[in-house]
N, C-alpha and C positions, 0 to 999 in steps of 0.2 A: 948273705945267708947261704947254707950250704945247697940249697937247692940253683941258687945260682949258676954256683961253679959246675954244678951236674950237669947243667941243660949245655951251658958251656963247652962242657969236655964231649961230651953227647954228639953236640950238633956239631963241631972241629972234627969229629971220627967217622959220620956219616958217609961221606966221600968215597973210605976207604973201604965199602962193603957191599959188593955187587949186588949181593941177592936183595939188599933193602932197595936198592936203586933201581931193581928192574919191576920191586912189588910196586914200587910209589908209581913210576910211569905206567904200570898197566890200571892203576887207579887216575890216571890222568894229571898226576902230580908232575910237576916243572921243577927244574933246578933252583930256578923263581921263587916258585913255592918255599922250597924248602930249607932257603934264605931266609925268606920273608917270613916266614912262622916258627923257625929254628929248630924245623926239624930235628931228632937225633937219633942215632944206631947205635948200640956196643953188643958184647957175646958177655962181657964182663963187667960190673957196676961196683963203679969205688965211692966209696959215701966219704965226702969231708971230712972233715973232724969240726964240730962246729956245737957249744954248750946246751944252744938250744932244749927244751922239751920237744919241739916240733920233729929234730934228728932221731933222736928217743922213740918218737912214735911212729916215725915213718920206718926205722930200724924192725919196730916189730910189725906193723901191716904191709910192709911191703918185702916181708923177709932177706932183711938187711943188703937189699936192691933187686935181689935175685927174681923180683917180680918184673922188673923192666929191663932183664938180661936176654936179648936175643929178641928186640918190640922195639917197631917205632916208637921212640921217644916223644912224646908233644907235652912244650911246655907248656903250664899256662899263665899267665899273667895277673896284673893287677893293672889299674889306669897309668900307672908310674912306668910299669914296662917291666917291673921285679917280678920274678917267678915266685908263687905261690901254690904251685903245683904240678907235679908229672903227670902224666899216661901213659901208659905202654900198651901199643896194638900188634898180637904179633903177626906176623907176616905168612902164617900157615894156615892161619883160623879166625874167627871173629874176638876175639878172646882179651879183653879189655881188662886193666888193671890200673886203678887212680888215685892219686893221694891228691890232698888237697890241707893247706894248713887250717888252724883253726879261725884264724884271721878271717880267710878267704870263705870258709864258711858261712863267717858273722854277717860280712859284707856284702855277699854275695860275688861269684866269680864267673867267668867265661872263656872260652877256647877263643884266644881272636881278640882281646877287647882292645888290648893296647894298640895295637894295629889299626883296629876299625876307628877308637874314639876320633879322633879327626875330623873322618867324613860323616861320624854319627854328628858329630855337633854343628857343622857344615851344612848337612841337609836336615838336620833336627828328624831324623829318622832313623830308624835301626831295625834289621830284617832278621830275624831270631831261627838260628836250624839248631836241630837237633846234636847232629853228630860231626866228630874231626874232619873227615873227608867230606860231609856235607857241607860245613865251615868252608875248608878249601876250594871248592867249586863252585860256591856261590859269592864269593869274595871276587872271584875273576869278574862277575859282572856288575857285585853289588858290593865295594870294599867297605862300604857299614855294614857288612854284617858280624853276628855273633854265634858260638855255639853254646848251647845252654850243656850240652855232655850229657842230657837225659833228656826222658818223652815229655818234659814242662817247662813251665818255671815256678820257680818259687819267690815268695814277697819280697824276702833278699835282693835277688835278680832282678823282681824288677821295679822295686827304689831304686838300685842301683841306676839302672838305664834311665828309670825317668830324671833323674838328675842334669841328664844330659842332652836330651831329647823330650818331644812329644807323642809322636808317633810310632807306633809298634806295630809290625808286621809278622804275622807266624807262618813258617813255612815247616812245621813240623812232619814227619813223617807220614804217608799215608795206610796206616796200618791202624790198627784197635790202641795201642799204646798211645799213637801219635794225636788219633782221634780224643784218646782223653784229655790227654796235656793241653789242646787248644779248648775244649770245652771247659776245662776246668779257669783257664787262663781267661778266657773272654765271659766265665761268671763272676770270675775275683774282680774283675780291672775291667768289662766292658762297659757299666754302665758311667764311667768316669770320661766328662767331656771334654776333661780340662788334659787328657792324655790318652791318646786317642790308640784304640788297641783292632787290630785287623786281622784276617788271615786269609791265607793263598793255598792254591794245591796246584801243585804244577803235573799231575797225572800220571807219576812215577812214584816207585814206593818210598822213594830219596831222591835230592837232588845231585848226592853221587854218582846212585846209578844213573841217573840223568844223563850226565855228562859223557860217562864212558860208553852207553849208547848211543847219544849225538853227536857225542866232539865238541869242541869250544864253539866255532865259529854258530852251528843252529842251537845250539842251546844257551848259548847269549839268545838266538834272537826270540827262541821261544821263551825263555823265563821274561824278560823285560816284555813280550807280550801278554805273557801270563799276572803279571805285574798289573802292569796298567789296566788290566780286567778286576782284578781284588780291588782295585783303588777305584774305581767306579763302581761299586758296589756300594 
């Protein structure tokens, strides 16, 4: 699929473009990282040639790439590891742009999934943040985690997880937005015993900015205590 080949060409250029490299590392992002999530950078976005309707649609919502020209690239995935979707964050601003196929829609999708299913199925758990960079920094301590890419989830999302897992952990945002998406979440799916739905606040408004406050080493130690405090609750 042509989103493949994008993330592809994306993530193989990244390397080659300081200014992205020196935004990620002041967000606490590792070369690791950006490996491991396949990261990508361009100034300029070449679209496949590919029959698809999906090429078609993203040609018009994403202004024939020029929305993800000069933005971190993040793919996103499906369980298989196929890209079903871009973002682009750009590196001056907060300023988020996302496509997503209609597939990935139906099924329900996340920032992280192909990555995390492993140790989601492994520890029959799965710790749910918000956003990319949340994602990123919460995987250093907890590699089941996932990004849902907004302030919720939806029934999609999470059939999808419980498929895989029992346990659900929300570490949403600590903001009015983030606050709705766990109420709304622990109305849908908490009274269900057979899938067991939870949430955490680790006392920052992200666990991004968590990180680039603490650094890795105490902010492993405080989330995994912060951890183990929701799980006795």
């Amino acid at each position: 699929m042509f989103l493949d080949e994008m993330a592809a060409t994306l993530h193989n250029s990244i390397f080659r473009y300081q200014d992205a490299l020196t935004y990620l590392r002041s967000r606490e992002v590792t070369d690791e990282d950006i490996k491991k999530f396949r990261l990508g950078y361009g100034k300029v976005i070449r679209i496949p040639e590919d029959p698809s309707p999906e090429r078609a649609r993203f040609m018009d919502e994403m202004w024939r790439g020029k929305k993800l020209e000069n933005r971190i690239a993040f793919p996103i995935t499906d369980t298989m590891g196929r890209v079903v979707g871009l973002a682009g964050r750009s590196i001056d601003s907060k300023d988020f742009k996302t496509f997503a196929t209609e597939e990935a829609k139906y099924n329900g999708f996340f920032f992280g999934l192909s990555q995390a299913l492993p140790y989601i199925y492994a520890e029959n758990k799965v710790y749910i943040v918000e956003g990319y960079f949340d994602l990123i920094a919460f995987a250093k301590v907890f590699p089941n985690s996932v990004a849902t890419i907004t302030s919720g989830m939806n029934e999609p999302q999470h059939d999808l997880l419980t498929t895989y897992c029992d346990d659900i952990m929300l570490c949403f945002d600590d903001d009015v937005a983030g606050h709705d998406g766990r109420d709304k979440a622990l109305k849908n799916w908490g009274s269900d015993k057979r899938k067991r739905i939870h949430s955490m606040s680790i006392g920052f408004k992200d666990p991004a900015k968590a990180l680039e406050t603490m650094k890795l080493k105490e902010f492993t130690k405080f989330v995994l205590a912060r951890a183990r405090g929701a799980q006795a609750i």
